[in-house]
C-alpha positions in Angstrom: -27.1 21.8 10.5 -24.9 20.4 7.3 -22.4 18.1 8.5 -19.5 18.3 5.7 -18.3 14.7 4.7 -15.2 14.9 6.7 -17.3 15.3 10.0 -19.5 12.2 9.4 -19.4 9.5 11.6 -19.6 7.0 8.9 -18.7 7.0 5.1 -21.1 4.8 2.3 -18.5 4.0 -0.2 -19.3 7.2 -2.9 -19.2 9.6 0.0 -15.5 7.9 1.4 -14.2 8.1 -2.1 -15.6 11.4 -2.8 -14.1 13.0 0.0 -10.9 11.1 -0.2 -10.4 12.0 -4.4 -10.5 8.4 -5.5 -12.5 6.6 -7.7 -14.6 3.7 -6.6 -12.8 1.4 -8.9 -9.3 2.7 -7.3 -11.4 1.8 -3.7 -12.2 -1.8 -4.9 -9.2 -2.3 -6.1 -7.1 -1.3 -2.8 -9.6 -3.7 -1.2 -9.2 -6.6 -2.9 -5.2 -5.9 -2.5 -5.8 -5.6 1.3 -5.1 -2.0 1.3 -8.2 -0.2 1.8 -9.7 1.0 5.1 -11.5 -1.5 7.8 -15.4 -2.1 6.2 -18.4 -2.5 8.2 -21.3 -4.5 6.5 -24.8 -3.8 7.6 -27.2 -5.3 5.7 -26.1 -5.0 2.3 -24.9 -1.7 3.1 -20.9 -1.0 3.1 -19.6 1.6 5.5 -16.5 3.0 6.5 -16.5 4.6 10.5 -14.7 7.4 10.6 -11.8 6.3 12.8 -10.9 3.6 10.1 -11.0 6.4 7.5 -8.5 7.9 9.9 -6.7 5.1 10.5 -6.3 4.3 6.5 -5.1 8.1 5.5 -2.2 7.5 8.2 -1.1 3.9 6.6 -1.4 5.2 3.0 0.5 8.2 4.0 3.2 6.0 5.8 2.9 3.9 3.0 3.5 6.6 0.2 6.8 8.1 2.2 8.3 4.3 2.3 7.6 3.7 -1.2 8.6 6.9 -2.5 11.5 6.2 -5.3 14.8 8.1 -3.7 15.4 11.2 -6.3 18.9 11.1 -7.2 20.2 14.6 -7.9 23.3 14.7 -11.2 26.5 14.7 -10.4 27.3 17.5 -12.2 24.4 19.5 -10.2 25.0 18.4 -7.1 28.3 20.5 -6.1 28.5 23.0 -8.7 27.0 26.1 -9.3 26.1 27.6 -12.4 28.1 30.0 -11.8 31.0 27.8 -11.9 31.9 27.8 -8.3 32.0 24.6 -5.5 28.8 24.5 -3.4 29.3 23.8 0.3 28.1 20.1 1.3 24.7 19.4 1.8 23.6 20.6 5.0 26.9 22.8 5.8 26.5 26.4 5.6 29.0 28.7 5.1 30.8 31.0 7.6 29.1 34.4 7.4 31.6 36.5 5.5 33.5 33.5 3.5 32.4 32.9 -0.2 32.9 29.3 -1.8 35.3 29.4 -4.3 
């Protein structure tokens, strides 16, 4: 039986970074910023468990929806329509048979 890299019980560092899409420099380098996932040594032998792959996808995620820049939307876009018509606020929909002007 094949185990896929996502069903390992441990990662060596190419196999973590080949199933996460990174490069092994981009891996070092969230180590040595403390942002990498928990390391077990065993004997000169780097490994990553599977739960602290886990546990590093959530944090990056988390991190990446923190640090996300906010995406502010023109002025001119935000309640106009090309047709040249007001858009309802964000969030409020329109009474079934009533048009925005």
């Amino acid at each position: 039986m094949t185990e896929t890299s996502t069903n390992l019980a441990v990662f060596d560092v190419p196999t973590f970074c080949t199933a996460h899409k990174i490069s092994r420099s981009f891996f070092y380098r969230l180590i040595s910023e403390g942002r990498g996932p928990r390391l077990l040594k065993l004997g000169k032998r780097t490994l990553i468990s599977a739960e602290a792959a886990a546990e590093w996808r959530t944090r990056i995620e988390q991190e990446s929806i923190f640090d996300a820049p906010a995406v502010e939307v023109p002025r001119e876009m935000s309640t106009h329509d090309p047709a040249g018509g007001v858009l309802p606020e964000p969030g409020v929909l329109p009474e079934p048979g009533n048009a925005t002007e």
